[in-house]
Kinemage of the C-alpha trace (Angstrom):
@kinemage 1
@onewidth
@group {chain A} dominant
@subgroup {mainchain}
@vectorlist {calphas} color= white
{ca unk a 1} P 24.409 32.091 8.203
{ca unk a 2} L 22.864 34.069 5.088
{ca unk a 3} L 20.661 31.585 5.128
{ca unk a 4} L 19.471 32.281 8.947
{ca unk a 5} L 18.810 35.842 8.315
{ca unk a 6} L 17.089 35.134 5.261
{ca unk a 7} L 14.425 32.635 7.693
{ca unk a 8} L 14.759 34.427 10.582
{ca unk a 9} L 15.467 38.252 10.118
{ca unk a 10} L 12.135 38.808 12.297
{ca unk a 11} L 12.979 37.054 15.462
{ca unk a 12} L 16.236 38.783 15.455
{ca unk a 13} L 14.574 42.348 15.204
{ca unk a 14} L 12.464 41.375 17.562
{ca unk a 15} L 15.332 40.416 20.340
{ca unk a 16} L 16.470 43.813 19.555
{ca unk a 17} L 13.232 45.854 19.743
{ca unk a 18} L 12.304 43.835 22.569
{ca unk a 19} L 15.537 44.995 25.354
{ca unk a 20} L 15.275 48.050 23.145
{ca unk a 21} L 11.672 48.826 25.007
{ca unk a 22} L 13.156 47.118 28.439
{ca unk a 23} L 15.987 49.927 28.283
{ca unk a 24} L 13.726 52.640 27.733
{ca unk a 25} L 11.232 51.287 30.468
{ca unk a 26} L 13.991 51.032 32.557
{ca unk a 27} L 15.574 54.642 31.595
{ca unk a 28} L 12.165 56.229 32.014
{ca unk a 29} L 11.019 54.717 35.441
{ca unk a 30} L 14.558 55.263 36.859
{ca unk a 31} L 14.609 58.647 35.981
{ca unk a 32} L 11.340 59.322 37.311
{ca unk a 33} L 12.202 57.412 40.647
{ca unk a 34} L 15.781 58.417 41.294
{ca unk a 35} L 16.344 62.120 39.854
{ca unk a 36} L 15.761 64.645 42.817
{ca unk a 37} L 13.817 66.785 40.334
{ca unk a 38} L 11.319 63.826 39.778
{ca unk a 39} L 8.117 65.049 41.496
{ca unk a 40} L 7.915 61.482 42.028
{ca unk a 41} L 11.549 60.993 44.280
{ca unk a 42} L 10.004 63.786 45.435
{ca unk a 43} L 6.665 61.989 47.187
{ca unk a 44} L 8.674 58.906 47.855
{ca unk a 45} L 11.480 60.046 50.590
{ca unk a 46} L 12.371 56.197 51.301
{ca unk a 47} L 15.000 54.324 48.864
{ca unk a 48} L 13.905 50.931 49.605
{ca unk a 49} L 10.310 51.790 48.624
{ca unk a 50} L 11.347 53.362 45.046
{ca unk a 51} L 13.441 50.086 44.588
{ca unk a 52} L 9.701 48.148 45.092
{ca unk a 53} L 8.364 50.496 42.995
{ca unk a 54} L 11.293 50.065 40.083
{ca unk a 55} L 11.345 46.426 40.557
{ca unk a 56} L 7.425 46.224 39.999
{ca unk a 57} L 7.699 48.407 36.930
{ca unk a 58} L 10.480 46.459 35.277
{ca unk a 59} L 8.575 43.275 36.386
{ca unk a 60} L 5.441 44.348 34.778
{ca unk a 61} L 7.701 45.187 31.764
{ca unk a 62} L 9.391 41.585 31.205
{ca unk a 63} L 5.902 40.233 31.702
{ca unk a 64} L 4.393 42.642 28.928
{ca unk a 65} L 7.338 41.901 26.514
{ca unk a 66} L 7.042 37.803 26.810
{ca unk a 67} L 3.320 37.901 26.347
{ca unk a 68} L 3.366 40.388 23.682
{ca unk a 69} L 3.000 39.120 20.312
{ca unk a 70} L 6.381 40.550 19.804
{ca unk a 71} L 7.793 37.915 22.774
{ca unk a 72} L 5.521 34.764 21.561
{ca unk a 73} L 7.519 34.839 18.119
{ca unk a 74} L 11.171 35.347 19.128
{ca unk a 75} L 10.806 33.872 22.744
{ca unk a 76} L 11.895 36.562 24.552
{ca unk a 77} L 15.023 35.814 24.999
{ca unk a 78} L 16.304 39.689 25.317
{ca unk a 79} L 19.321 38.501 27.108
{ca unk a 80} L 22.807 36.882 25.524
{ca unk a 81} L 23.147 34.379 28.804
{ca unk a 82} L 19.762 32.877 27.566
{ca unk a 83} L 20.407 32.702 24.286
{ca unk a 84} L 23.717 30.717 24.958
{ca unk a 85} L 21.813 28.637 27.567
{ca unk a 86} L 19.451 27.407 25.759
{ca unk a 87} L 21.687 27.117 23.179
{ca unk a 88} L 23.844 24.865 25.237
{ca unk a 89} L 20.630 22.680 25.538
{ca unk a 90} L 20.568 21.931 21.931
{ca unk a 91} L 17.366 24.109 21.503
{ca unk a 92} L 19.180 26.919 19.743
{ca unk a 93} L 21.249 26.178 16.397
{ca unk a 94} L 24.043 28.092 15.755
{ca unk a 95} L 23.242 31.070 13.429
{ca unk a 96} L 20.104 31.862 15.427
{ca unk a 97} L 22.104 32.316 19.059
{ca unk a 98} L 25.126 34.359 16.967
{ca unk a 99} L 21.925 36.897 15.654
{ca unk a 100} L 19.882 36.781 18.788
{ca unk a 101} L 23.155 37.777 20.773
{ca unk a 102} L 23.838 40.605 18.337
{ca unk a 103} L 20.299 41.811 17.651
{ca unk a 104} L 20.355 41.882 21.601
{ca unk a 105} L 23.181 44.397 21.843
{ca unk a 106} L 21.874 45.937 19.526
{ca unk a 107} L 18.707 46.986 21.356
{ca unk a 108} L 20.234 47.902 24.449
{ca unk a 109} L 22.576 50.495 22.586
{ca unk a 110} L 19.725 51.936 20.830
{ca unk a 111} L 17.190 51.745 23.566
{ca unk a 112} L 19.548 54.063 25.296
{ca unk a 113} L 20.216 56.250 23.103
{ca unk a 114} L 16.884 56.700 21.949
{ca unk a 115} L 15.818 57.214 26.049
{ca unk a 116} L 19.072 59.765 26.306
{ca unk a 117} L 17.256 61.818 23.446
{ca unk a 118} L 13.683 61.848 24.913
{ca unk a 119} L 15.171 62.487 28.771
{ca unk a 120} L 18.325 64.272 27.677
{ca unk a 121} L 20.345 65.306 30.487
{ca unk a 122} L 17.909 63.853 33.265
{ca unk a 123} L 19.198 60.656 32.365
{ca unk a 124} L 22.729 61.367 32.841
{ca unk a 125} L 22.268 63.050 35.938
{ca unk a 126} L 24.326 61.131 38.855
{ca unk a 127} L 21.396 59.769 40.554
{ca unk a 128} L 20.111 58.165 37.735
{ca unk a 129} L 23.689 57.523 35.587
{ca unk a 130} L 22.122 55.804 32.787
{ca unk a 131} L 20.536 53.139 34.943
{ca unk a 132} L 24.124 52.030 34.983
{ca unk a 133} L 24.541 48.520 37.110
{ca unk a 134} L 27.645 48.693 39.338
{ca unk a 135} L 28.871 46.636 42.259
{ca unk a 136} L 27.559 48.209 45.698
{ca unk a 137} L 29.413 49.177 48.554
{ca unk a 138} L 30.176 45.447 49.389
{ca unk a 139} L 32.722 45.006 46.037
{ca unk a 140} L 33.399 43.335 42.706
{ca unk a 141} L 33.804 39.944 44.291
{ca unk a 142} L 29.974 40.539 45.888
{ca unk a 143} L 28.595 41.651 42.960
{ca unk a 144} L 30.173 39.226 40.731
{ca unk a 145} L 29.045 35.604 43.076
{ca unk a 146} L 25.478 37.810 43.409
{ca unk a 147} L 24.859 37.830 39.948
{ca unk a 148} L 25.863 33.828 39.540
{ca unk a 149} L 23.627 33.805 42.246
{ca unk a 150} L 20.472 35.644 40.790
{ca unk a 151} L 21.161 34.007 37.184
{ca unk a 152} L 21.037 30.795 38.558
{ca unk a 153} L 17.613 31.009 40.063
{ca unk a 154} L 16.140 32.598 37.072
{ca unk a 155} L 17.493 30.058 34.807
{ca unk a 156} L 16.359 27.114 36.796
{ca unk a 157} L 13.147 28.897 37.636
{ca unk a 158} L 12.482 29.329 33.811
{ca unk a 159} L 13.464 25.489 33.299
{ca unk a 160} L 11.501 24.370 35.366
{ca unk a 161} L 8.243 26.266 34.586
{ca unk a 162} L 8.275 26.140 31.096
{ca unk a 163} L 8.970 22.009 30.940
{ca unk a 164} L 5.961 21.879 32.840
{ca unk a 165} L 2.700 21.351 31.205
{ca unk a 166} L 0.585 22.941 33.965
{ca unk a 167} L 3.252 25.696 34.411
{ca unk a 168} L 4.552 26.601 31.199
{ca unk a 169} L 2.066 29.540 30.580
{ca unk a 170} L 2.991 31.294 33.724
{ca unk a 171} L 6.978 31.445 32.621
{ca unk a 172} L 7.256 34.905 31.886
{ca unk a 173} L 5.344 35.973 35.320
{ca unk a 174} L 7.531 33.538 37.419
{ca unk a 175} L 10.713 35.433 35.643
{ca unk a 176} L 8.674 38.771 35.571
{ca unk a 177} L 8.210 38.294 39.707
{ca unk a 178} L 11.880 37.120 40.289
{ca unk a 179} L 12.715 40.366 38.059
{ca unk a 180} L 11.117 42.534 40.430
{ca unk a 181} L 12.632 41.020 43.549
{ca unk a 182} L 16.469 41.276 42.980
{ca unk a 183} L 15.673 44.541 42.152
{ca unk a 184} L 14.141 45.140 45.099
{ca unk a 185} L 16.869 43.479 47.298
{ca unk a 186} L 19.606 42.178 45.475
{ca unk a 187} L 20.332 45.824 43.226
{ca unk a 188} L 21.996 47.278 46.095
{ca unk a 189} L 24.804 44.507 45.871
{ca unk a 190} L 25.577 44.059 41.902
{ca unk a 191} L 23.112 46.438 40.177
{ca unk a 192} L 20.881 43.720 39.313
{ca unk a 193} L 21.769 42.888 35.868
{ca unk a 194} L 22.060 39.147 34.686
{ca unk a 195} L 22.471 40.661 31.030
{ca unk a 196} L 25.112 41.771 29.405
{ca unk a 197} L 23.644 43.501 26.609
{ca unk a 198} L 21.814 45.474 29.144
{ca unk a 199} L 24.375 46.554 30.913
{ca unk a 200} L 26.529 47.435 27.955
{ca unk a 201} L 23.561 49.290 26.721
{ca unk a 202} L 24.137 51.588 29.699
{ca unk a 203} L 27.719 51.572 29.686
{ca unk a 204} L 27.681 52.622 25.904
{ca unk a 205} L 24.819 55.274 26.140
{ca unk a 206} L 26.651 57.032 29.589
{ca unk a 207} L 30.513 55.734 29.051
{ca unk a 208} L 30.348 53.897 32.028
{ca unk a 209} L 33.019 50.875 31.947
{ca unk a 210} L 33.255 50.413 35.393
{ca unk a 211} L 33.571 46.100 36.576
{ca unk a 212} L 31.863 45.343 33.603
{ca unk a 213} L 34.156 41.889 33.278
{ca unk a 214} L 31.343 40.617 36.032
{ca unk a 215} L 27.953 41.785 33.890
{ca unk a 216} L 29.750 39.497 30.726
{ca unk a 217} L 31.098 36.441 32.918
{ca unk a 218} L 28.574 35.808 35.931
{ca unk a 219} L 25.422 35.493 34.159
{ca unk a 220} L 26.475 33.571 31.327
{ca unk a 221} L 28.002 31.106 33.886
{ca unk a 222} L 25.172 31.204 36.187
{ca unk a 223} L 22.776 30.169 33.516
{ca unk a 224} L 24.612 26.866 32.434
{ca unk a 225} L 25.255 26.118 35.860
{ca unk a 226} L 21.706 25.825 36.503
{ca unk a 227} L 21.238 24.713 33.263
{ca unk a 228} L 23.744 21.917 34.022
{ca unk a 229} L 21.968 21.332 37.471
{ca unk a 230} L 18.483 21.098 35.717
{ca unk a 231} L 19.454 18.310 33.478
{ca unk a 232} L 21.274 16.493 36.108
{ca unk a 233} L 17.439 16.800 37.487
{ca unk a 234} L 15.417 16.328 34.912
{ca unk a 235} L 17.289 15.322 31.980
{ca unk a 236} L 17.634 16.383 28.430
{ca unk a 237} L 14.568 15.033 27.286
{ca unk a 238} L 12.819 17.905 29.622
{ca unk a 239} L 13.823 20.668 27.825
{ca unk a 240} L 11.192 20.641 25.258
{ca unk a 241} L 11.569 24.480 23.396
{ca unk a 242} L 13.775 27.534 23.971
{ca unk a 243} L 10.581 30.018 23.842
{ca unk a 244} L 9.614 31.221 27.333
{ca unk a 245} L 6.174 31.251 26.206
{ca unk a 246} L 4.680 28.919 23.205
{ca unk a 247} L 1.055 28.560 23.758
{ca unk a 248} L 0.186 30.689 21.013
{ca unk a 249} L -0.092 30.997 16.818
{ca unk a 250} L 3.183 31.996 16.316
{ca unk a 251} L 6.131 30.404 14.078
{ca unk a 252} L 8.833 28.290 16.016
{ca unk a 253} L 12.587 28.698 14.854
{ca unk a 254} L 14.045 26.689 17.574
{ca unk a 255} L 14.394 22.871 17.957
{ca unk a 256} L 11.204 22.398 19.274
{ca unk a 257} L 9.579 19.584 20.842
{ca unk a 258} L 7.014 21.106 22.587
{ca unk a 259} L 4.217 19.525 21.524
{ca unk a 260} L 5.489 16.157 23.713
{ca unk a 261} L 5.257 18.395 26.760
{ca unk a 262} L 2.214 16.271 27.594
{ca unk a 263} L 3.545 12.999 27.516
{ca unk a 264} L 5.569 11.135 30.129
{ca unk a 265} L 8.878 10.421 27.700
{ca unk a 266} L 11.516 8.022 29.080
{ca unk a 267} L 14.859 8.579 27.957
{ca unk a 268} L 15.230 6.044 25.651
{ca unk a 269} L 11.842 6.871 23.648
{ca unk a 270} L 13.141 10.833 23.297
{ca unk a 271} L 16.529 9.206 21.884
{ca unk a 272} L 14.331 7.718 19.554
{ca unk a 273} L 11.873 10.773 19.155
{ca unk a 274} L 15.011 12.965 18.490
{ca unk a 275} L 13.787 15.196 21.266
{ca unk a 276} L 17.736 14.910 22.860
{ca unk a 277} L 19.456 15.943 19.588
{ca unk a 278} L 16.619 18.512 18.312
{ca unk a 279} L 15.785 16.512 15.782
């Protein structure tokens, strides 16, 4: 573990710097959007057109943070249910996903707090509630399959585009677009979350507790079931790195194969390569 931090102490401040900015992005543009002093909610009467709006800024904002030097060295991760994902893949080893999951609480407390002391009490203001994510008017039981619903897609979407040699670039803006979507349609039933250290980052920064059981159990499970789907699909030899975006000069810490993305590797020449264990 000592060890790990030793090695790695950058990618973790990185996981947490990175949802760090995401929570501030997100604390800024909802404020701006959603409080009714916001000259902005005030030129934009329609609710469904300031979710577009939100969803494209927070879109725009996962996109920034994965191609961002910042996002090429850790991965991006920014989110515990991908860190234990791809750690469930064998592309994560131990120390680095217990870090990553801290450093990425971490952030979203801080980012939080940090946007509570620029905005002060605009951000706690009941329109905006700390960009809280609750379940809508449909329930906990809506919210809760909606986010194993939303995870799922992302996770499969991200497996499948970055295992693709054609594709793999264009990870972060097929997660970036599907980002900007939910919360454009699917907020209004969960909240939009699929992170836990997001939402706790609210919940800390505004001492909102409400359903959060669903924010720490349906995206984690959502992301290995389509993790388990993909390799039914694919197989394990198709998960070549844990970084959503590694065409660049920066330093690997994961079990990386992703220089065989490339080649057509049967299953019995990536047990031989290693590229199933990590080896």
């Amino acid at each position: 573990m000592l060890d790990a931090m030793r090695k790695h102490w950058m990618e973790y401040l990185i996981e947490a710097g990175g949802l760090g900015f995401f929570m501030i992005s997100a604390c800024v543009f909802g404020t701006l959007l959603e409080h009714p002093a916001s000259p902005v909610h005030q030129a934009i009467a329609d609710s469904f057109v300031r979710r577009v709006l939100m969803g494209i800024a927070m879109g725009l904002t996962s996109i920034a943070i994965v191609y961002s030097p910042w996002g090429k060295q850790s991965g991006a991760h920014l989110n515990p249910a991908v860190t234990l994902t791809f750690f469930r893949l064998g592309k994560v080893e131990k120390p680095d996903a217990i870090f990553y999951v801290l450093a990425q609480f971490v952030g979203g407390v801080v980012g939080v707090l940090i946007a509570s002391a620029l905005l002060r009490s605009a951000l706690g203001h009941p329109t905006v509630n700390y960009v809280a994510t609750l379940p809508g008017e449909s329930g906990v039981l809506t919210a809760f399959f909606a986010e194993i619903v939303i995870t799922f897609l992302l996770m499969f979407a991200v497996l499948t585009v970055s295992n693709r040699a054609k594709w793999t670039r264009f990870t972060g803006v097929a997660a970036g677009t599907l980002v900007a979507i939910y919360i454009t349609f699917e907020a209004p039933l969960s909240g939009m979350s699929m992170n836990p250290a997001r939402t706790f980052g609210s919940a800390f920064g505004g001492n909102i507790w409400t359903a959060l059981w669903i924010y720490f159990t349906a995206p984690p499970l959502g992301m290995l079931l389509a993790a388990e789907s993909y390799l039914r699909l694919a197989g394990a030899h198709k998960v070549f790195c844990a970084k959503l975006h590694h065409q660049n000069d920066k330093r690997c810490i994961f079990r990386c194969n992703f220089d065989r993305i490339n080649e057509d590797i049967t299953v019995p020449e990536a047990i031989a390569a290693g590229s199933l264990t990590g080896k």
